[in-house]
N, C-alpha and C positions, 0 to 999 in steps of 0.2 A: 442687514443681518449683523448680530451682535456677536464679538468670537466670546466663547466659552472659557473657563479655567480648565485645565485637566493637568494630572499627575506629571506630565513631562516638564513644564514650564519651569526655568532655572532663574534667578537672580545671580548678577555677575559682574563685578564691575571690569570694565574695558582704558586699562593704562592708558590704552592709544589714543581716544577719544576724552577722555578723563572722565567718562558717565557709567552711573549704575546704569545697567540693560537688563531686561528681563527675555531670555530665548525662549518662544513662542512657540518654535516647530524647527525643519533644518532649514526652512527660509525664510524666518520672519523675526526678526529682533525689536523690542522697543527701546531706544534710547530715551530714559529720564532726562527731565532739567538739571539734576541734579549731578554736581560735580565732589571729586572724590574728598578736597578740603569739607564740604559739608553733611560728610556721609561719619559716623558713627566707626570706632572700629571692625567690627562684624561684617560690614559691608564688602569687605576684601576678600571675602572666600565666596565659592559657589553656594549657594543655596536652594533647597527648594520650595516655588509656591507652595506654602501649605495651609492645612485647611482654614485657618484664622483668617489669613491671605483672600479665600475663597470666599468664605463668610461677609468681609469688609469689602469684595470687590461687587457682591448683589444686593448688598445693603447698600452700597454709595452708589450706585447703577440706579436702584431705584429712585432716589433724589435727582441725580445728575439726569433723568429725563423731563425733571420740570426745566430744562434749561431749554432756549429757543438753540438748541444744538445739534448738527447733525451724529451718528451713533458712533462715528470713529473718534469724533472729537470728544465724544460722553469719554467714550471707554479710553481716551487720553489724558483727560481728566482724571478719571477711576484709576487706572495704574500709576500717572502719579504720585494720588492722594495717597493710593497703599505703598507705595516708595517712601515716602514724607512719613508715614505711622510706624512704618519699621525701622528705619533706617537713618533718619535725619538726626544730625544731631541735637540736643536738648537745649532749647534758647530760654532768655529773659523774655518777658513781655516787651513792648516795644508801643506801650497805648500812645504815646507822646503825638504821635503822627494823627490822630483821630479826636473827632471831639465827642465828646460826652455826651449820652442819651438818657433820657426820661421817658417813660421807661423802658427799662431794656431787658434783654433777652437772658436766661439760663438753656445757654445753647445743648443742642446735640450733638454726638458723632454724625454728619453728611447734611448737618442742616446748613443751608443757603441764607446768608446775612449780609449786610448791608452795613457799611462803616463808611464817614466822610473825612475829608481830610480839607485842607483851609483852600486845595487847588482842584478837587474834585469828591466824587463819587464811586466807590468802589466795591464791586458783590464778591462775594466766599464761600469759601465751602470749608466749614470745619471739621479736621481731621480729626484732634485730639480735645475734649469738650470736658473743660475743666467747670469745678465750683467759683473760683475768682476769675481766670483766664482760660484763652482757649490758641490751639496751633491752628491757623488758616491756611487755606493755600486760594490767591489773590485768580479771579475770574475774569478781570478787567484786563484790557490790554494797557502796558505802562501805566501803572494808574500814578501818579505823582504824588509823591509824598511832601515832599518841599520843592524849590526851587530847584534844588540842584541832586534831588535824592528820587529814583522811579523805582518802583518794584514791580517787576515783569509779570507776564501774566505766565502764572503756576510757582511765582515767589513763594517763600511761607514766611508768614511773620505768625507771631506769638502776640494776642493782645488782649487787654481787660475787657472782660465779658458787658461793662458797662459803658461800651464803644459801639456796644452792636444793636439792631434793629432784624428783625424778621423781613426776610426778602418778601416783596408781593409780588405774584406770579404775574406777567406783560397781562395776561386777558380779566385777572380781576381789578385791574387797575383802574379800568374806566366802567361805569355807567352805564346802560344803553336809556337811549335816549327816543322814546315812541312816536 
């Protein structure tokens, strides 16, 4: 079962923890990745989900199910992505890490892409879907950026939209073979 948005749900960041939280109900808190150096000023007062919020979280719900995922790990994904769209603070691109594609994508807001780097492979979910560039937040666990650089999985990096490929879904990847 998938939880719902409703009218109660606060944004809040947590000094002691140093994470934006979003309070769910009186016992269920989510802790973001996200710490208070890469939060936005706004992010220090209570807020509430609202409907933009709500809108962005069944729009990216419906992407976040073509993930081989189960539905808490979607909806931890989903919250967040919508943490990262509200609240992150505003980056550079950062394409340096990835190599260049022919041809490549003019991505969406919650479309799932595909970007490589010199030490692996890494899938995305794009939050903010720019004309040149786009806000990612990274699907892979550690994906490696260089040697000595990883970006955890629910990182966001900012990168040139000509970095990126169209995710192809695990079951149309192969063939069947008669």
């Amino acid at each position: 079962m998938c939880i719902q948005p409703n009218d109660n749900w606060q944004w809040h960041y947590d000094a002691h923890h140093d994470r934006l939280m979003l309070d769910l109900s009186d016992r269920m808190i989510f802790a973001t990745e996200y710490k208070g150096r890469q939060l936005v000023p706004g992010s220090f007062t209570t807020q509430p989900f609202c409907v933009d919020d709500a809108a962005l979280y069944y729009q990216l719900m419906d992407k976040a199910v073509e993930l081989d995922w189960s539905t808490p790990h979607q909806v931890q994904l989903v919250l967040n992505a919508i943490a990262v769209s509200r609240f992150y603070k505003p980056m550079m691109p950062q394409s340096w890490f990835f190599g260049e594609v022919h041809p490549f994508i003019i991505p969406e807001t919650g479309a799932l892409v595909c970007m490589t780097t010199l030490h692996g492979k890494g899938e995305f979910m794009v939050i903010e879907a720019g004309e040149q560039a786009s806000v990612c937040l990274n699907l892979t666990d550690d994906l490696m950026l260089t040697a000595s650089k990883i970006l955890p999985r629910f990182g966001v990096i900012k990168v040139m939209n000509n970095r990126m490929i169209a995710r192809v879904p695990a079951q149309t990847q192969y063939r069947q073979v008669g």
